[in-house]
DSSP file (Angstrom, degrees, kcal/mol; ACC not computed):
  #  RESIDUE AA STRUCTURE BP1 BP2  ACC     N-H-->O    O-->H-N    N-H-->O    O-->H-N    TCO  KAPPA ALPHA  PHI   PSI    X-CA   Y-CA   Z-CA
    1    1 A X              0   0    0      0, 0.0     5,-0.1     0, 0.0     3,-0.0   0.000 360.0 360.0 360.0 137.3  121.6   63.3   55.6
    2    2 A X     >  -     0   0    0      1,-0.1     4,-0.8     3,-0.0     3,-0.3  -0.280 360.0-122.1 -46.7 146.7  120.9   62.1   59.2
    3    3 A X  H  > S+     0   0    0      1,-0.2     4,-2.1     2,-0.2     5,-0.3   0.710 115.7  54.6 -73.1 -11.0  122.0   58.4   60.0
    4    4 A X  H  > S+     0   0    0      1,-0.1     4,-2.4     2,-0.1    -1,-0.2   0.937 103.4  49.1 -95.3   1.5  118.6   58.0   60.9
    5    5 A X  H  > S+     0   0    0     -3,-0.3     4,-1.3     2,-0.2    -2,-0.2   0.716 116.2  40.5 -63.7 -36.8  117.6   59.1   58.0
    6    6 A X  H  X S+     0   0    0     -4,-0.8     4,-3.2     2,-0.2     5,-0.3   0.842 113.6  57.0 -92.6 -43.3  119.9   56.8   56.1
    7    7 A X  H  X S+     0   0    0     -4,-2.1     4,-0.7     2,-0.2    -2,-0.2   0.889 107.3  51.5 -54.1 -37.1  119.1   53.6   58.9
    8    8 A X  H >X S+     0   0    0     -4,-2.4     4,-3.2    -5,-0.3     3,-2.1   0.997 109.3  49.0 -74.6 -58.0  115.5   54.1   57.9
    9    9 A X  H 3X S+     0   0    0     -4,-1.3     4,-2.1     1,-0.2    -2,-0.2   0.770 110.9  47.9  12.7 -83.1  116.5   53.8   53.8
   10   10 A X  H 3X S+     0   0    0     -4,-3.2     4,-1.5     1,-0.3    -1,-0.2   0.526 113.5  50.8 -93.9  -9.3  118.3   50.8   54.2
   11   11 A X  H <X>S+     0   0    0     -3,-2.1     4,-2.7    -4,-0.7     5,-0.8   0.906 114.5  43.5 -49.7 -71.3  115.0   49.5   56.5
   12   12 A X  H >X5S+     0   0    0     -4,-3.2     4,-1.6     1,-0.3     3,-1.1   0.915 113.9  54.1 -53.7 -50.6  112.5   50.4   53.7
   13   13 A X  H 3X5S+     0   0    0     -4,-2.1     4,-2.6     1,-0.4    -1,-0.3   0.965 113.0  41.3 -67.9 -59.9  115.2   48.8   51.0
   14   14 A X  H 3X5S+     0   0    0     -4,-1.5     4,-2.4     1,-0.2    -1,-0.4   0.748 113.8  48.3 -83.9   6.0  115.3   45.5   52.7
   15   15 A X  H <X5S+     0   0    0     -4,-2.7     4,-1.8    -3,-1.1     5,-0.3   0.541 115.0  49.7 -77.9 -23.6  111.4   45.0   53.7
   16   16 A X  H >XXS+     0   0    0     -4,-1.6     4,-2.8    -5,-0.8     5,-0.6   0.833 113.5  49.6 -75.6 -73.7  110.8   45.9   50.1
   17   17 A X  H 3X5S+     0   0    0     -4,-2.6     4,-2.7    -5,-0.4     5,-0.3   0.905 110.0  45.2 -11.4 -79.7  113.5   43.2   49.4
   18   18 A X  H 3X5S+     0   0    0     -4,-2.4     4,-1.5     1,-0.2    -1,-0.2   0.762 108.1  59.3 -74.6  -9.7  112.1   40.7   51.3
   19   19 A X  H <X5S+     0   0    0     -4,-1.8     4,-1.1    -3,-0.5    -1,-0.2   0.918 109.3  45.2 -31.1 -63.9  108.4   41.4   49.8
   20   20 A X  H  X5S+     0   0    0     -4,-2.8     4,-2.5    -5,-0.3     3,-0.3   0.969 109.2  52.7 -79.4 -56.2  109.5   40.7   46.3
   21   21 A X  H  <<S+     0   0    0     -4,-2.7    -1,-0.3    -5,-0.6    -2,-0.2   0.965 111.6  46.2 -60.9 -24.8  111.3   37.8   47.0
   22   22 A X  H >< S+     0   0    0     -4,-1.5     3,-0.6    -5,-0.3     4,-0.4   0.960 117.6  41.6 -58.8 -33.5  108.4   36.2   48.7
   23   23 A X  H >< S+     0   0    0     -4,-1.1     3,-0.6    -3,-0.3    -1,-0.2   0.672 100.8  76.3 -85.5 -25.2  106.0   37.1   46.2
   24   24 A X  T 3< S+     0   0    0     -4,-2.5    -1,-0.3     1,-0.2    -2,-0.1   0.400  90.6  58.9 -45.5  -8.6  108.7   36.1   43.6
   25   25 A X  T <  S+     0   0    0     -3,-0.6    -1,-0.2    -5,-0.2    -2,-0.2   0.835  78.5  97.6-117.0 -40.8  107.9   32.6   44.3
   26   26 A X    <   -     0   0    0     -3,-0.6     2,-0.2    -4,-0.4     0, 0.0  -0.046  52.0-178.3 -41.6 157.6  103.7   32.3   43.4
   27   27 A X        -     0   0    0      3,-0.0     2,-0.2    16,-0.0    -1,-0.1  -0.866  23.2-103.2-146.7-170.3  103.2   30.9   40.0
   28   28 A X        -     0   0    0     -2,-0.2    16,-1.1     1,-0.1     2,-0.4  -0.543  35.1 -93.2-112.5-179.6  100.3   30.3   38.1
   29   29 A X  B     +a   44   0A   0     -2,-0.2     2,-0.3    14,-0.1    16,-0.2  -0.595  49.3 175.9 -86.3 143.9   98.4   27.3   37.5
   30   30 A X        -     0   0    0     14,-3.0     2,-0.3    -2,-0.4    16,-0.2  -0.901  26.7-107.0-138.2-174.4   99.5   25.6   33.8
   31   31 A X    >>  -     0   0    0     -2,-0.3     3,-4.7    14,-0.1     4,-1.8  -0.813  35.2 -97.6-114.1 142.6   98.5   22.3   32.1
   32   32 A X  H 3> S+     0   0    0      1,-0.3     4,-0.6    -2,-0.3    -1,-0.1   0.706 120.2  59.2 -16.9 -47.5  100.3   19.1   31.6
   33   33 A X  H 34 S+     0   0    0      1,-0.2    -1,-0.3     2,-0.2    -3,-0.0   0.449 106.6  41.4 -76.2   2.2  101.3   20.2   28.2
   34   34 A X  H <> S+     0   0    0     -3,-4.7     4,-0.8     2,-0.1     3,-0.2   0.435 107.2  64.3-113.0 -24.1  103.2   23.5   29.0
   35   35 A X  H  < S+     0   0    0     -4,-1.8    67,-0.4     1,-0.3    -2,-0.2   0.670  94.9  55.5 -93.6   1.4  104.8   21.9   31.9
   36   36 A X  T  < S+     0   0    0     -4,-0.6     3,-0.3     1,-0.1    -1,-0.3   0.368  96.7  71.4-102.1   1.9  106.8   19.2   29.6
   37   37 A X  T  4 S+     0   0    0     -3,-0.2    -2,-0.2     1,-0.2     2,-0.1   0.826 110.8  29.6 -68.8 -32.4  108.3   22.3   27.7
   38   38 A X  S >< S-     0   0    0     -4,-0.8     3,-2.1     3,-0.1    64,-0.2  -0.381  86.4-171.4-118.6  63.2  110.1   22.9   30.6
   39   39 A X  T 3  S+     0   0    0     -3,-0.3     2,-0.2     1,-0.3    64,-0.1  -0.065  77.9  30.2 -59.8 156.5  111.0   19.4   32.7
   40   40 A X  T 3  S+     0   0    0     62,-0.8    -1,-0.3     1,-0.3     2,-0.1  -0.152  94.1 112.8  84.4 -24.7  112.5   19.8   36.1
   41   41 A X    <   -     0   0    0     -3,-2.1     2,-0.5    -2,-0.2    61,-0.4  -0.322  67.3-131.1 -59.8 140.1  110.6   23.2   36.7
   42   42 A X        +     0   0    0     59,-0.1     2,-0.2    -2,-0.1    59,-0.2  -0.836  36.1 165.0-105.0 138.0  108.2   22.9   39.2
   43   43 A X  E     - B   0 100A   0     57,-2.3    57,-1.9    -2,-0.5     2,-0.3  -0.888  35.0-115.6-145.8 167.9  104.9   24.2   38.4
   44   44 A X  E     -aB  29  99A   0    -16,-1.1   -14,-3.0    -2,-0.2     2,-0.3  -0.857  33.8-172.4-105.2 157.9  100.6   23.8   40.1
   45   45 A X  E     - B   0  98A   0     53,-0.8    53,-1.5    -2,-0.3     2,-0.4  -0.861  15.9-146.2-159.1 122.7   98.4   22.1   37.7
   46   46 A X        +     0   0    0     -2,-0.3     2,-0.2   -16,-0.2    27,-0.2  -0.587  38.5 136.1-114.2 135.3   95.1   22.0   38.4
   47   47 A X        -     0   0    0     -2,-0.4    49,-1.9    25,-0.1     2,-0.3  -0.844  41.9 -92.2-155.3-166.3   93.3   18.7   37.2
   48   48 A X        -     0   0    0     23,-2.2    23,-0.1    -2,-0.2    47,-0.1  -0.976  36.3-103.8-130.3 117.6   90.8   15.7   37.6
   49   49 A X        -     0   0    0     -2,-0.3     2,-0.7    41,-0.2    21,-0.2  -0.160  20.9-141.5 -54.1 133.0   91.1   12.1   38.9
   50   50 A X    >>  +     0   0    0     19,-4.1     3,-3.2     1,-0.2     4,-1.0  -0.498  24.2 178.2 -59.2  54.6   91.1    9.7   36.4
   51   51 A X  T 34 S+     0   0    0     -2,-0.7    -1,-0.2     1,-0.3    -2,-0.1   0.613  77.3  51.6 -45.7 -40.1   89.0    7.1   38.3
   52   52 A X  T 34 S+     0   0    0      1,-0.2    -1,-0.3    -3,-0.1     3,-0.1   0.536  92.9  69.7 -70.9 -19.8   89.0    4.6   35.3
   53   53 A X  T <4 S-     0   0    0     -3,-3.2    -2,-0.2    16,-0.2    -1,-0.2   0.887 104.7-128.8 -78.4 -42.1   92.9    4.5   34.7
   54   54 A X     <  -     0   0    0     -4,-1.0    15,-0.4    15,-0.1     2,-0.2  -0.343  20.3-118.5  99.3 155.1   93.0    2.6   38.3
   55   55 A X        -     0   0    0     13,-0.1     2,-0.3    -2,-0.1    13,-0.2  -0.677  16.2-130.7-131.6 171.9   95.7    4.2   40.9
   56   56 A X  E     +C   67   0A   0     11,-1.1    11,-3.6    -2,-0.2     2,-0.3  -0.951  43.5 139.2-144.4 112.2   98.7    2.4   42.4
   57   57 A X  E     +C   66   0A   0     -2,-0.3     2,-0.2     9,-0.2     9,-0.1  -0.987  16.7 170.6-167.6 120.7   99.2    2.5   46.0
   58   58 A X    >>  -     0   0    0      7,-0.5     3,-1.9     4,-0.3     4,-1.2  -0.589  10.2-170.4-165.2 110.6  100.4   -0.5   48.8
   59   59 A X  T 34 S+     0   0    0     -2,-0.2     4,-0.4     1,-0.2    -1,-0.1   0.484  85.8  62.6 -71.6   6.0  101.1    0.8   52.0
   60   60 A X  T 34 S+     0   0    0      2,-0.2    -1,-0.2     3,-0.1    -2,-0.0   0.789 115.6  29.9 -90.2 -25.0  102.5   -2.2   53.0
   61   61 A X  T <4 S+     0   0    0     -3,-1.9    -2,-0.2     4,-0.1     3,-0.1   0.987 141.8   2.3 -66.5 -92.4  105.3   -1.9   50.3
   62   62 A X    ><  -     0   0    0     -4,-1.2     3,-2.1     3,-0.2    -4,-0.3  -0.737  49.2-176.1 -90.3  67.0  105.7    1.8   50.0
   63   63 A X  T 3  S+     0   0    0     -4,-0.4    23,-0.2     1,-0.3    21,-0.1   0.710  90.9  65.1  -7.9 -64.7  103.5    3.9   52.4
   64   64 A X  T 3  S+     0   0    0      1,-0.1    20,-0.7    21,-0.1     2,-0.6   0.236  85.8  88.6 -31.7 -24.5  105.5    6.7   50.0
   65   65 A X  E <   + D   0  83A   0     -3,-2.1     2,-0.5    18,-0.3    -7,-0.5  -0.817  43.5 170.1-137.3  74.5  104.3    6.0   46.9
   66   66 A X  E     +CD  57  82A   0     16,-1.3    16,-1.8    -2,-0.6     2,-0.6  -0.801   2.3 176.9 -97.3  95.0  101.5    7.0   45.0
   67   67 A X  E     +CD  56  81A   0    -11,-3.6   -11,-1.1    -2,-0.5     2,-0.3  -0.576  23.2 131.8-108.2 113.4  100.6    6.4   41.3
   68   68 A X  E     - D   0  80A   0     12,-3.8    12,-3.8    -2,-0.6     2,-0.4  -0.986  49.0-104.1-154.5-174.1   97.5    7.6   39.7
   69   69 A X  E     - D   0  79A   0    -15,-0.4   -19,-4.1    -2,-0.3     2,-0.2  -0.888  29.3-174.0-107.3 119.0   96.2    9.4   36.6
   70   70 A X  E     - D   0  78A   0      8,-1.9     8,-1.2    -2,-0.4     2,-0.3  -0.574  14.4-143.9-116.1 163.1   94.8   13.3   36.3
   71   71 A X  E     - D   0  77A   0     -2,-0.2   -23,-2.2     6,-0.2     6,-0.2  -0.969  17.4-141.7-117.8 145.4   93.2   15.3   33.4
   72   72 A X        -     0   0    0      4,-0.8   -24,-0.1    -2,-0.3   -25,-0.1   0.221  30.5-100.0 -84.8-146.0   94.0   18.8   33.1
   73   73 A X  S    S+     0   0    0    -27,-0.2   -26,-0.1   -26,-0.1   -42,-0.0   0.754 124.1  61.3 -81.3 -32.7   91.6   21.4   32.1
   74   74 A X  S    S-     0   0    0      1,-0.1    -1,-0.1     2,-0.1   -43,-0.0   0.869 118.0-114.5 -73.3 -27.5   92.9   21.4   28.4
   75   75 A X  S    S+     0   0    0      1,-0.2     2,-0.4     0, 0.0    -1,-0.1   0.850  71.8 141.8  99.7  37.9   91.7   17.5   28.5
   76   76 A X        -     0   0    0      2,-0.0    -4,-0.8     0, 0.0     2,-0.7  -0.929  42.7-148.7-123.5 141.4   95.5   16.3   28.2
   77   77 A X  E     -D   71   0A   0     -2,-0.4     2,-0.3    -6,-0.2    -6,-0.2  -0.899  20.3-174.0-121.1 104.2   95.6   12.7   30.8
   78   78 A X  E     -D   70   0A   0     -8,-1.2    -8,-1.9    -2,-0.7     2,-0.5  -0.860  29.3-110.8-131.4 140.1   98.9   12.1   32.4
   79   79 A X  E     -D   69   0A   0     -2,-0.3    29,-3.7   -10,-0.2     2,-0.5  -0.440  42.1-163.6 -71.5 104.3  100.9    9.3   34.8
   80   80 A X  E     -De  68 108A   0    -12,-3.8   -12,-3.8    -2,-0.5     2,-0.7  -0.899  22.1-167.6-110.0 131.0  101.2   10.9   37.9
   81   81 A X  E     -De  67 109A   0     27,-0.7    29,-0.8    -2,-0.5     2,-0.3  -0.919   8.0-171.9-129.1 110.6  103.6    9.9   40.7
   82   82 A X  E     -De  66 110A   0    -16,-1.8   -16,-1.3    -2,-0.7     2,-0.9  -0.699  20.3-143.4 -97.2 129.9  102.8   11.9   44.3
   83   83 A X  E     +D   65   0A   0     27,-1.0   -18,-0.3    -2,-0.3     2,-0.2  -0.759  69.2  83.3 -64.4  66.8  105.6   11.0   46.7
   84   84 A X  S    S-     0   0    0     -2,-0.9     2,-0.4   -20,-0.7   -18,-0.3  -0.858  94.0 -73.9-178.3 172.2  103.4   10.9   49.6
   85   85 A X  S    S-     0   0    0     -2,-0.2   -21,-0.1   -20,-0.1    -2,-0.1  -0.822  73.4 -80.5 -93.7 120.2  100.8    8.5   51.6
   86   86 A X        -     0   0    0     -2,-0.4     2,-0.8   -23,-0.2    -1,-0.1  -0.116  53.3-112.0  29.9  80.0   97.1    8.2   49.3
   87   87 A X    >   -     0   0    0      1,-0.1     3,-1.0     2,-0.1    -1,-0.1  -0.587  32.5-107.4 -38.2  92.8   95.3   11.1   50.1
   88   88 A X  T 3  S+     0   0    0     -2,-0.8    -1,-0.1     1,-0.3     0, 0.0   0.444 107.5  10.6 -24.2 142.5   92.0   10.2   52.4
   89   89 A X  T >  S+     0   0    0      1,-0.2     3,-1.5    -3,-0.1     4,-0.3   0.599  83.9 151.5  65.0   7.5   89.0   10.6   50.3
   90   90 A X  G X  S+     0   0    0     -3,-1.0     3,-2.5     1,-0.4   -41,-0.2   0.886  75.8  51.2 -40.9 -62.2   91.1   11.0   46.7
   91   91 A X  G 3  S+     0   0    0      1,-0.3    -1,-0.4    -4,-0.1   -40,-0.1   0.766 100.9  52.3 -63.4 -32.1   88.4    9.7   45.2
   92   92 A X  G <  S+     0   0    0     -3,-1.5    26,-0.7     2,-0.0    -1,-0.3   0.378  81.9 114.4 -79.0   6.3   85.7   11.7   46.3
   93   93 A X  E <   - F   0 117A   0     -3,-2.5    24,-0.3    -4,-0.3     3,-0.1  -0.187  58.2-148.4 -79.7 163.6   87.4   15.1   45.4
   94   94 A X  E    S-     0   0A   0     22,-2.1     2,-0.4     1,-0.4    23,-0.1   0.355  85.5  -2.9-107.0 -37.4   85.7   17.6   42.4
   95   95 A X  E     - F   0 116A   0     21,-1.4    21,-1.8   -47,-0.1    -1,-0.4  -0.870  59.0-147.8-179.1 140.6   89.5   18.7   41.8
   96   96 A X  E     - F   0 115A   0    -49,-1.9    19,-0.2    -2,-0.4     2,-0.1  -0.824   8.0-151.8-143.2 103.0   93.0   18.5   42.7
   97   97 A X  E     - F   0 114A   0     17,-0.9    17,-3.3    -2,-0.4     2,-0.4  -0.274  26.6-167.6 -56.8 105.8   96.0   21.3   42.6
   98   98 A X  E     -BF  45 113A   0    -53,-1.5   -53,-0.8    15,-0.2     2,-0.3  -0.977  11.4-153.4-132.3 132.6   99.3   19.5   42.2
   99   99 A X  E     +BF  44 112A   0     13,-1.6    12,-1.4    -2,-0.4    13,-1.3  -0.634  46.9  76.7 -88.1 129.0  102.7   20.7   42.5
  100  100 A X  E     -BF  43 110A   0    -57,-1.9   -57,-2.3    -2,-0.3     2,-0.4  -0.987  57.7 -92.7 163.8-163.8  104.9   19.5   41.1
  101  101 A X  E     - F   0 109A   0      8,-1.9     8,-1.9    -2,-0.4   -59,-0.1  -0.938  28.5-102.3-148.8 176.8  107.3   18.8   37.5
  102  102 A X        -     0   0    0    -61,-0.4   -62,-0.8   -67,-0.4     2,-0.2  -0.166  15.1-147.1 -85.7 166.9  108.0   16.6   34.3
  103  103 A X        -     0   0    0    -64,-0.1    -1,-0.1    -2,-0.1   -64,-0.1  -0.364  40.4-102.2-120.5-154.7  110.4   14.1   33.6
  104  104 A X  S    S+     0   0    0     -2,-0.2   -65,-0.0     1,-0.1   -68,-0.0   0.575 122.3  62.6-101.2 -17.6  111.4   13.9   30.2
  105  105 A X  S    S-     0   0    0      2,-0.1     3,-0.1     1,-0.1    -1,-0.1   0.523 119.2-104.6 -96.2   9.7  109.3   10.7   29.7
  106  106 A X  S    S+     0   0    0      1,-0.3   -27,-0.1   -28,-0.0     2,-0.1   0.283  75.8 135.9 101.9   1.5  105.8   12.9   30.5
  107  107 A X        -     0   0    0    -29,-0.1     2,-0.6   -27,-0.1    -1,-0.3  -0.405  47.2-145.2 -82.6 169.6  105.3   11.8   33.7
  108  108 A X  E     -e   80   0A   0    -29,-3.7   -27,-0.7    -6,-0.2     2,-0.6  -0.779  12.2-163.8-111.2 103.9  104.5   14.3   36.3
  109  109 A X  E     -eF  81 101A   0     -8,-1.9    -8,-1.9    -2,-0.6     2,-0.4  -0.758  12.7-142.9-105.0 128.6  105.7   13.8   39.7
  110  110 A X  E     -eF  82 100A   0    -29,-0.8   -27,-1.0    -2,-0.6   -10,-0.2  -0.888  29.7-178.3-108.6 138.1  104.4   15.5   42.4
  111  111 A X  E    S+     0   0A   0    -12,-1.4     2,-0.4    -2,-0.4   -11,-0.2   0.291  74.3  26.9-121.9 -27.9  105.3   17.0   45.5
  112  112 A X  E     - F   0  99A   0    -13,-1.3   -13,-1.6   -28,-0.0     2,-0.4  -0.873  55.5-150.5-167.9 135.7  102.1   18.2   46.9
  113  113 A X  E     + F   0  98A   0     -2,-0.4     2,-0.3   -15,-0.2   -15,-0.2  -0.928  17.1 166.4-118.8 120.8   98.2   17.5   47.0
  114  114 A X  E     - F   0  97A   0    -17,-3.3   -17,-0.9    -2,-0.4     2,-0.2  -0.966  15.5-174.2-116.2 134.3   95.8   19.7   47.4
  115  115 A X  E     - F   0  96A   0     -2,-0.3     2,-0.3   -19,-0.2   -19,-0.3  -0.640  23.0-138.2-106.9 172.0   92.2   18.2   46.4
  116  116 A X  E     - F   0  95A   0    -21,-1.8   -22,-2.1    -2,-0.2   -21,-1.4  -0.917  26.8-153.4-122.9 101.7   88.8   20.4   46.4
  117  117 A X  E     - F   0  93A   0     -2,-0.3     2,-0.3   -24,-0.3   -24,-0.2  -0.336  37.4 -90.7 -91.1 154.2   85.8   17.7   48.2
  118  118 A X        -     0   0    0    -26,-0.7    -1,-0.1    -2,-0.1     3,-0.0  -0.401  60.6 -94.2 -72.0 139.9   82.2   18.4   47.2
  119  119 A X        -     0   0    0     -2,-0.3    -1,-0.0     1,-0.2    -3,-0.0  -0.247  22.3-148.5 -41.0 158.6   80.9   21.2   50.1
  120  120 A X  S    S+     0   0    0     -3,-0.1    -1,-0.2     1,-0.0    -2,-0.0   0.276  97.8  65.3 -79.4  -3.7   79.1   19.6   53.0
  121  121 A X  S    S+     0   0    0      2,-0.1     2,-0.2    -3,-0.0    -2,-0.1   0.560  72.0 106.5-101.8 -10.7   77.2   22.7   53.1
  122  122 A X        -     0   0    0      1,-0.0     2,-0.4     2,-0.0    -4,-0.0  -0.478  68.2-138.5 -43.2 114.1   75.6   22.1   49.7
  123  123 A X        -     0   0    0     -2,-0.2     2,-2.9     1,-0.1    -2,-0.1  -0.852   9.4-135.8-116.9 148.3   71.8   21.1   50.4
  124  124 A X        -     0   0    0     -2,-0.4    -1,-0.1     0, 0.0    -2,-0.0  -0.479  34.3-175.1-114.9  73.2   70.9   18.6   48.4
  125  125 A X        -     0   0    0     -2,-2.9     2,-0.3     1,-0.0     5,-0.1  -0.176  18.0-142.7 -55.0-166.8   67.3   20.0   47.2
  126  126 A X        -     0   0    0      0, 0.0     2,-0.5     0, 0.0    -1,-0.0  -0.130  39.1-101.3   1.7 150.9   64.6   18.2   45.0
  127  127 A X  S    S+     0   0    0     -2,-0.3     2,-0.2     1,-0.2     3,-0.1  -0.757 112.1  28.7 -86.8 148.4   62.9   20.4   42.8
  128  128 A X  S    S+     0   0    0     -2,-0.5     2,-0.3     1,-0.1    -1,-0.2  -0.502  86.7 126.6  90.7 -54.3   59.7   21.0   44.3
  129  129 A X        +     0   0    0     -2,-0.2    -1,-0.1     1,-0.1     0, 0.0  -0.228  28.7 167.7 -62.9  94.0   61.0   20.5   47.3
  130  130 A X              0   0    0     -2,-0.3    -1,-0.1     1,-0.2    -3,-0.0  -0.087 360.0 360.0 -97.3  27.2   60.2   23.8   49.8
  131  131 A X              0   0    0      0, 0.0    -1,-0.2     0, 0.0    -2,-0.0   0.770 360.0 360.0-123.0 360.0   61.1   22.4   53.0
């Protein structure tokens, strides 16, 4: 074999390399209850504020520190603690994808907010209403 033959090989081997290990990393979304089978794994978990549990947040205290309560899709309602500054608009969100893991006592502490806001783009018809 040529060496460039062999230089290209050992190209292809590590872009192929660094592919999988990027792609190695996605996970899928699970529910509160699958992610306390495994505490300390970090996992996304796609849920709904609990608006009625009440949140815990004083920026005057901890700016850092954010306690509120999600539902998952399965309908299981868990103490969640975001490391982070109170996402703007929390409340007004449809759904919010959180990253994050378990402790052993079920809370879920999270590492990252992403929320879903109702469109803006939505027109907000009557029935009847042609214009």
């Amino acid at each position: 074999m040529k060496k460039s033959h062999i230089v290209l090989l050992v190209l292809v081997a590590v872009a192929v390399g660094v592919i999988v290990s990027m792609f190695g990393d996605f996970s899928t979304y699970e529910t509160f209850a699958s992610t306390a089978k495994q505490p300390g794994k970090s996992f996304h978990v796609i849920g709904y504020l609990q608006k009625d549990k009440g949140m815990e947040y004083d920026p005057q205290t901890d700016p850092n520190h954010f306690i509120f309560y999600a539902k998952d899709k399965a309908g299981n309602i868990t103490k969640v603690i975001f490391n982070g500054a109170k996402p703007t608009d929390i409340e007004k969100s449809e759904q919010i994808v959180m990253k994050g893991y378990n402790d052993a006592s079920g809370t879920f502490h999270c590492s990252g907010i992403q929320m879903k806001c109702p469109s803006k783009y939505k027109k907000d018809m009557a029935v009847g209403d042609n214009s």
